[in-house]
PAZAPA-4460 file (N, C-alpha, C; in steps of 0.05 Angstrom, whole numbers, plus 32768, in hexadecimal, padded with zeros to 4 digits):
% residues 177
    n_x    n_y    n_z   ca_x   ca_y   ca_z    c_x    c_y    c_z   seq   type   mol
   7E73   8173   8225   7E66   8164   820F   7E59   8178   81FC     1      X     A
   7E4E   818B   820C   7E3A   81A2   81F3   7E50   81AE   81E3     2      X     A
   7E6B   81B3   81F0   7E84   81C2   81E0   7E8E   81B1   81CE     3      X     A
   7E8C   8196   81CF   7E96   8188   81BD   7E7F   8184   81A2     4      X     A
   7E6E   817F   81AD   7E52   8184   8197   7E5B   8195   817F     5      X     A
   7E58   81B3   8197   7E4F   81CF   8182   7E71   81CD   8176     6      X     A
   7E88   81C7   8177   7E97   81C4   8168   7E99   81B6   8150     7      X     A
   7E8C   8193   8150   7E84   8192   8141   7E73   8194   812A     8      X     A
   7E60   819F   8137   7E4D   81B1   8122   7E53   81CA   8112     9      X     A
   7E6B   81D0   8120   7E73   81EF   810E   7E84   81E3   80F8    10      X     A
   7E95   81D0   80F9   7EA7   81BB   80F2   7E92   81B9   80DA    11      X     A
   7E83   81A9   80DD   7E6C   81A2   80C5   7E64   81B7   80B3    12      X     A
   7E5A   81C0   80C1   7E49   81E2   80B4   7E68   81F5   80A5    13      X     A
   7E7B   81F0   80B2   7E93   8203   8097   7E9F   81EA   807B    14      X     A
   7EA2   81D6   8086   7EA5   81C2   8070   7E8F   81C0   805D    15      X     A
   7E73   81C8   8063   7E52   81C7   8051   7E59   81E3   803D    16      X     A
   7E65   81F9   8048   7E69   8211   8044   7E87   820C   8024    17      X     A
   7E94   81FF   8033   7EB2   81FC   801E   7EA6   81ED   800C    18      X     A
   7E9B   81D0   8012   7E8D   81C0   8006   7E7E   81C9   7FE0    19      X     A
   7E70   81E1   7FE4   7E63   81EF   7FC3   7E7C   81F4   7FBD    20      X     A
   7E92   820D   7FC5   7EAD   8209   7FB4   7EB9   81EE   7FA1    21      X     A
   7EB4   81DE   7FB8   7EC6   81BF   7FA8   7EBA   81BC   7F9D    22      X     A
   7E97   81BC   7F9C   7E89   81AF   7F80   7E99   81BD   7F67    23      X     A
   7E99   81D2   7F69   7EA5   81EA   7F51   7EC5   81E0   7F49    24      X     A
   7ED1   81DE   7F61   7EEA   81D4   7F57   7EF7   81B9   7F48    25      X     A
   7EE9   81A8   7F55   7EE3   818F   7F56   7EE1   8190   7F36    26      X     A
   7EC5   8193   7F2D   7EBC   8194   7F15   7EC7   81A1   7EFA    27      X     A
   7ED8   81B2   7F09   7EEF   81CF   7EF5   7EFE   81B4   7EF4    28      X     A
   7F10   81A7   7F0F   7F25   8198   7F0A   7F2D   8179   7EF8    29      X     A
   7F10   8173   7EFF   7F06   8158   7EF0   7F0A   815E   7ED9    30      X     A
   7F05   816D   7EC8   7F01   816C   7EAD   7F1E   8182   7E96    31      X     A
   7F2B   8190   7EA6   7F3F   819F   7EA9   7F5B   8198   7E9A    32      X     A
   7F59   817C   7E9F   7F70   8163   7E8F   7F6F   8161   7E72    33      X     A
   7F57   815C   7E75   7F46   8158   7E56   7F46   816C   7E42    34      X     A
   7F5A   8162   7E28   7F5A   816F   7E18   7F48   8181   7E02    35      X     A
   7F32   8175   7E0B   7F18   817C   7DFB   7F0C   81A1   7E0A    36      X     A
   7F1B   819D   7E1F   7F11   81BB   7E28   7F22   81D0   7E22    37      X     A
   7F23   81EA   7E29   7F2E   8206   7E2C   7F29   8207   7E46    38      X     A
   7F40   820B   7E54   7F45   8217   7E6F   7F4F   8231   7E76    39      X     A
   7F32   8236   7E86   7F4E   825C   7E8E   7F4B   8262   7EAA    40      X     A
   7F5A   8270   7EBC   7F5E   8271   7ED7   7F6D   8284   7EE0    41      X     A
   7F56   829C   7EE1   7F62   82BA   7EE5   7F5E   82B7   7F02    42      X     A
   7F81   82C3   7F0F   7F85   82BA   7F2F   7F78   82D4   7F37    43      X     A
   7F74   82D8   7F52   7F70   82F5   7F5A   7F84   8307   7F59    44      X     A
   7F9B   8301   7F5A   7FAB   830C   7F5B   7FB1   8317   7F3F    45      X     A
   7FAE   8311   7F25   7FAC   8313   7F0E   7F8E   8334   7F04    46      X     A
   7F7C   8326   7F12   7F69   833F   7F17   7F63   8358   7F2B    47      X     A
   7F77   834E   7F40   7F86   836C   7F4B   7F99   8371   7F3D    48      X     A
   7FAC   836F   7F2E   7FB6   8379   7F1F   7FAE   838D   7F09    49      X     A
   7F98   837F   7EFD   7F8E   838D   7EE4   7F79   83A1   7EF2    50      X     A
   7F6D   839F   7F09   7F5E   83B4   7F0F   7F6E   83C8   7F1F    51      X     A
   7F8E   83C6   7F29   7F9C   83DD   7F31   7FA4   83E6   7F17    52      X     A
   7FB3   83D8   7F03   7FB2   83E7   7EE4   7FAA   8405   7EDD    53      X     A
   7F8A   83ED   7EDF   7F7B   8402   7ED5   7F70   841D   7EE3    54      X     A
   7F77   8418   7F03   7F7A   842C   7F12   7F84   8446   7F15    55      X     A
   7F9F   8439   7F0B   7FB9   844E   7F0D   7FC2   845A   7EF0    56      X     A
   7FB1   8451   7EDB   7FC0   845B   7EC3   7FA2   8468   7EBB    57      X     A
   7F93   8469   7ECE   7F7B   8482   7EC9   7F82   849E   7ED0    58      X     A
   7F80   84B2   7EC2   7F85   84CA   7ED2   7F69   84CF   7EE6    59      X     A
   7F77   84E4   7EF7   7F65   84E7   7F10   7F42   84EF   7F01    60      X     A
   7F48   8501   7EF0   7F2D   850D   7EE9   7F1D   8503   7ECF    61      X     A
   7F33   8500   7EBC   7F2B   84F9   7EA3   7F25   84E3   7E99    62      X     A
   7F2A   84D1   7EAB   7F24   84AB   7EA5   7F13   849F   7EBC    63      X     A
   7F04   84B2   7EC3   7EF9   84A7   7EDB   7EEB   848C   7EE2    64      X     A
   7EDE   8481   7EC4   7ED4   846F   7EBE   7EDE   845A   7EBF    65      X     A
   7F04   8453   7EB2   7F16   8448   7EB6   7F1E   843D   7ECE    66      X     A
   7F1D   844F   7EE7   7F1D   8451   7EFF   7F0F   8442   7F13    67      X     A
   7F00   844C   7F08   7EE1   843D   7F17   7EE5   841C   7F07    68      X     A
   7EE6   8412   7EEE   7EE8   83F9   7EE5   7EF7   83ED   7EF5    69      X     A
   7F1A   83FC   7EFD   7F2E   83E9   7F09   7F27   83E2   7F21    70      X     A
   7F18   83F1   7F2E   7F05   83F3   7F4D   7F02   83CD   7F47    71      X     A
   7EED   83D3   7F36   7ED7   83C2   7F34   7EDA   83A1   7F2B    72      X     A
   7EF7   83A2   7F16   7F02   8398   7F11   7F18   837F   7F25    73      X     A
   7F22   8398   7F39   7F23   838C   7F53   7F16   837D   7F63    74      X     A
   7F01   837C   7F60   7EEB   836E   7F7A   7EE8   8350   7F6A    75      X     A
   7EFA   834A   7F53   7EEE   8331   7F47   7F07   8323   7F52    76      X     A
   7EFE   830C   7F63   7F17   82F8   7F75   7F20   82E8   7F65    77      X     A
   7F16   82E2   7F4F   7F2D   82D2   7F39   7F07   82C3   7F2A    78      X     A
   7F10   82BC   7F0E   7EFF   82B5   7EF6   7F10   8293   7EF7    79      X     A
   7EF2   8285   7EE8   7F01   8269   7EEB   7EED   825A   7EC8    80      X     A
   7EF8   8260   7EBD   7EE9   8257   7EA4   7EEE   8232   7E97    81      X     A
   7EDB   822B   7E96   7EDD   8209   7E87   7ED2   820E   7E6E    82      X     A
   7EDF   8206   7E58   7EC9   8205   7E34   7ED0   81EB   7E25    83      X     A
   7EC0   81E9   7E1A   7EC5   81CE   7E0E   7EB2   81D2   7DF4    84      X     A
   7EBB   81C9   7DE2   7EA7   81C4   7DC9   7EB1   81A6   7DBD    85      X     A
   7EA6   819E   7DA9   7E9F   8185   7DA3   7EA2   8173   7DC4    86      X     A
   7E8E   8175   7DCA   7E8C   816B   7DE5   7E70   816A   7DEF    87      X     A
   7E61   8150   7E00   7E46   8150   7E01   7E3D   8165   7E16    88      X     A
   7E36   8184   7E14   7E30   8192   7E23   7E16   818B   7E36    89      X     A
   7E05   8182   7E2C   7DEC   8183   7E3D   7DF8   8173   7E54    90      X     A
   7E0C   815B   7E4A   7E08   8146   7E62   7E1F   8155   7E6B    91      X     A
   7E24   816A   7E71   7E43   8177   7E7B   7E3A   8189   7E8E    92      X     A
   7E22   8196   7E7E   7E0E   81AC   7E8E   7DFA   819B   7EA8    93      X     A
   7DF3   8183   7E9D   7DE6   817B   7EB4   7DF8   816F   7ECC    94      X     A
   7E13   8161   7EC4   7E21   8152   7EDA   7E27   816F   7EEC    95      X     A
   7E2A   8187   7EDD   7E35   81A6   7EEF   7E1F   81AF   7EFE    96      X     A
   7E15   81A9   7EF0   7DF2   81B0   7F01   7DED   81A0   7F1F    97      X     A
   7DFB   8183   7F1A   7DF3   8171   7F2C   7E0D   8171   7F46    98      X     A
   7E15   817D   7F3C   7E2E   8182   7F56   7E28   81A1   7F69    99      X     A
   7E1D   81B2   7F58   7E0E   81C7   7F66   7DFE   81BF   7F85   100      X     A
   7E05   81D6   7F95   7DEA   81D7   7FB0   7DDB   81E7   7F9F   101      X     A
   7DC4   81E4   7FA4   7DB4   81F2   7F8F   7DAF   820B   7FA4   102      X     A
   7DAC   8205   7FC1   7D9A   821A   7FDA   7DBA   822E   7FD0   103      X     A
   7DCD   822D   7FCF   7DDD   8241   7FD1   7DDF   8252   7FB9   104      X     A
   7DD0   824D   7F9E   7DD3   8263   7F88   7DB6   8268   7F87   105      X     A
   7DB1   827F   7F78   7D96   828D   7F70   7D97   828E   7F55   106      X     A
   7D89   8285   7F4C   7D86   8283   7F2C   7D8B   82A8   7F21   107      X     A
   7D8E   82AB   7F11   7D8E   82C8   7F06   7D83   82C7   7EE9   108      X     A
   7D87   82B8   7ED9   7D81   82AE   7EB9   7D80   828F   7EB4   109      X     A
   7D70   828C   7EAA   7D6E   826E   7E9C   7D65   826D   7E83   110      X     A
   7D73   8264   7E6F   7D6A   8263   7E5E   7D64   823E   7E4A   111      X     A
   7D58   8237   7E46   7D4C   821A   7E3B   7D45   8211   7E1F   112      X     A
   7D55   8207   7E18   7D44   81FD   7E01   7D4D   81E3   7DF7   113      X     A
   7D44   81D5   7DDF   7D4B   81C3   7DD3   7D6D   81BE   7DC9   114      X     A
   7D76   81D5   7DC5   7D8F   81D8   7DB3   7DA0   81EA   7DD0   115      X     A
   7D97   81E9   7DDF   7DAD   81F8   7DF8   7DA2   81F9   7E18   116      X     A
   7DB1   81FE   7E28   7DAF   8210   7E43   7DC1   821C   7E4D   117      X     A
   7DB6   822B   7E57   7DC5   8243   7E67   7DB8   8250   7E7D   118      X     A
   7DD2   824E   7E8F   7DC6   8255   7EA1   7DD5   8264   7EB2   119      X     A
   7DCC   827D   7EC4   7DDC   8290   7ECF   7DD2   828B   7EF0   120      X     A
   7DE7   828C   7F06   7DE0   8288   7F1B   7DF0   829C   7F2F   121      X     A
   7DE4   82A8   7F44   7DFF   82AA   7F5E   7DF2   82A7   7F7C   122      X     A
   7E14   82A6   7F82   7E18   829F   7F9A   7E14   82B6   7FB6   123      X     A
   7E04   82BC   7FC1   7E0A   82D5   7FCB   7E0E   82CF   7FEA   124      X     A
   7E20   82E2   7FF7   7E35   82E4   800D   7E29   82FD   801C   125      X     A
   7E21   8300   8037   7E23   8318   803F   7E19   8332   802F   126      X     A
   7DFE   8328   801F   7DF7   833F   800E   7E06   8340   7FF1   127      X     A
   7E18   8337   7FF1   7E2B   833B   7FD6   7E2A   831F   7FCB   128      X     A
   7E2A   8328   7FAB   7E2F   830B   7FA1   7E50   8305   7F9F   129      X     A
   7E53   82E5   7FAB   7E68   82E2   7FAB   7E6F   82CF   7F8E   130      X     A
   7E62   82CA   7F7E   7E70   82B8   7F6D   7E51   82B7   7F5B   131      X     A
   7E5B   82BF   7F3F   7E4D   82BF   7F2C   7E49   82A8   7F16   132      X     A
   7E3B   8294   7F0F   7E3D   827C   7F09   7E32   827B   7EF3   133      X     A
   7E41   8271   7ECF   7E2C   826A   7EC5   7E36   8257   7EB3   134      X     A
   7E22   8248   7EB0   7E20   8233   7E98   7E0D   8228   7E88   135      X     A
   7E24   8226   7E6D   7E18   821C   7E5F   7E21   8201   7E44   136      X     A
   7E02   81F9   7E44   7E0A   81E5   7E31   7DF6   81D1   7E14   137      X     A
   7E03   81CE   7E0A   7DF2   81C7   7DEF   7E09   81AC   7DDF   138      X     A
   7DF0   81A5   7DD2   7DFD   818C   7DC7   7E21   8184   7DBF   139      X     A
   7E22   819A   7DB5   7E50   8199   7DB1   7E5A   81B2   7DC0   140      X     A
   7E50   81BD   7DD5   7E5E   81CE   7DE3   7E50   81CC   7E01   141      X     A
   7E68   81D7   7E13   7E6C   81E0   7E28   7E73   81F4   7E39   142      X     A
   7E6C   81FD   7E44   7E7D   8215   7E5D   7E6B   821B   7E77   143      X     A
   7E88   8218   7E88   7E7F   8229   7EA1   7E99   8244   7EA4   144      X     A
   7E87   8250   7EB7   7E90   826C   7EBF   7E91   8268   7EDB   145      X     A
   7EA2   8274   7EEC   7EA0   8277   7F08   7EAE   828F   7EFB   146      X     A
   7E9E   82AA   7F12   7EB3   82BA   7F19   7EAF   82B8   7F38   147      X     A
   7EC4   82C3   7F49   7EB9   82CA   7F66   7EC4   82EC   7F68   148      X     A
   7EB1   82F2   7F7A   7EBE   830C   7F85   7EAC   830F   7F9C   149      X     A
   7EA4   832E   7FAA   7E91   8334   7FB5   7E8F   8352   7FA7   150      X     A
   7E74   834D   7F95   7E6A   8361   7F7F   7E44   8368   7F90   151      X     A
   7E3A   8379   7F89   7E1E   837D   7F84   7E18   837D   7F66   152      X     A
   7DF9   8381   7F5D   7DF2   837A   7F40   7DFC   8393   7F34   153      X     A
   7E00   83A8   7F3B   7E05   83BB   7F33   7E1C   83B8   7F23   154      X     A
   7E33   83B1   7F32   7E50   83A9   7F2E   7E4A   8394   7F13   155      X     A
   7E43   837B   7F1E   7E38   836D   7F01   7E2D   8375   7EE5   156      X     A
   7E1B   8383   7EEC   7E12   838F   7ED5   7E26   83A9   7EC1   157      X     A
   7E36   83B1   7EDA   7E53   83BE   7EC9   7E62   83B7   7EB6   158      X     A
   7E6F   83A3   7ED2   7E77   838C   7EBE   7E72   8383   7EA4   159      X     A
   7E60   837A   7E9E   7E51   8371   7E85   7E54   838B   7E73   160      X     A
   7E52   8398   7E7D   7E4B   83B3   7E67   7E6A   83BD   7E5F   161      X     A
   7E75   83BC   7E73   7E95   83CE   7E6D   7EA4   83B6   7E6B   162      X     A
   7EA0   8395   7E6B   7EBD   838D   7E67   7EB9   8379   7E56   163      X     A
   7ED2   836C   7E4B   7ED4   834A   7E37   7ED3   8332   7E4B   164      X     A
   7ECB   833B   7E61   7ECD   831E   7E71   7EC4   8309   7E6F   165      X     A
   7EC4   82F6   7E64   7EB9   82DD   7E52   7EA6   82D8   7E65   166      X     A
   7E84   82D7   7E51   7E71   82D1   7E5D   7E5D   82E6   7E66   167      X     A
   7E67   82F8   7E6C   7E5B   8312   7E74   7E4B   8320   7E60   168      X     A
   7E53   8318   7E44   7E46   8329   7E2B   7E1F   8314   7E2E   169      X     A
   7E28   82F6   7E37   7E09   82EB   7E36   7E00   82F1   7E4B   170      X     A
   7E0B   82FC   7E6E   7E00   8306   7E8A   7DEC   8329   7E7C   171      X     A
   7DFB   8331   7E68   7DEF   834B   7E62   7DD4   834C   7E59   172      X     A
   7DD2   832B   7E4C   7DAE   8334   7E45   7DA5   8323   7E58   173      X     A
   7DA6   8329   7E74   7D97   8317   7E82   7DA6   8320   7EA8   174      X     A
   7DA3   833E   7EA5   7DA9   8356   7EBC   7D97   8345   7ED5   175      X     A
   7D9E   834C   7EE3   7D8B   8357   7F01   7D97   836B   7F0A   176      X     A
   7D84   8377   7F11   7D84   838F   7F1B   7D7E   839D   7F37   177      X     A
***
């Protein structure tokens, strides 16, 4: 009887675990149809690509920086972007908000006002952040960001600095360190 228990309790506890994913997907997928958005959905496999790229067309000594980006570039498991304009953002930002576990992200930036929010969040895994979260929204616009990987802030804060990764230019004024 105790083996059948603790079975289903682990049962529970990895479905609670998959469970924050689907909010994210769920919410990407819902709205995905709808013509009012911009959809983008960089696979991992798309960003191992571009970070072996940039690996191998660095010379050993002289691009080291290059090098180190495709590294880094690598560790991102795939980007999942939603945008939308003429579209009611606040109530887009709050329904995304409301599908969130809140215990599983750490706020990083918030920003508030009458005419917007924004807001930067992650997920962290084993010391690493696994999935960098942000959104935002204001009266005719929308967006969310997922990226996943397993990064430290360090890595993040690279990021922002060395790449065009949509979203990363507003993570830059608003570091942890």
């Amino acid at each position: 009887m105790k083996k059948w228990i603790s079975i289903i309790v682990l049962v529970m506890m990895s479905t609670a675990v998959f469970a924050q994913d689907d909010a994210i997907v769920k919410f990407f997928s819902k709205h995905m149809e709808n013509d009012a958005f911009s959809r983008v959905y960089i696979s991992p496999k798309m960003m191992q690509m571009a970070g072996g790229f940039l690996k191998s067309s660095a010379d050993t000594d002289s691009d080291k920086d290059a090098k180190d980006l495709g590294e880094l570039i690598s560790k991102v498991k795939g980007i999942r972007i939603l945008s939308g304009e003429k579209v009611d953002g606040f109530k887009l930002y709050n329904e995304a908000m409301g599908t969130l576990n809140k215990n599983k992200y750490e706020d990083l930036m918030d920003v508030q006002d009458k005419e917007s929010s924004l807001k930067f969040m992650v997920r962290e895994e084993n010391g690493k952040v696994a999935e960098l979260l942000m959104l935002s929204g204001s009266k005719n616009e929308f967006t969310l960001l997922s990226m996943l990987g397993s990064f430290t802030y360090q890595d993040l804060n690279i990021l922002a600095e060395k790449t065009d990764i949509p979203g990363m230019d507003a993570y830059r004024s608003g570091k942890k360190e």
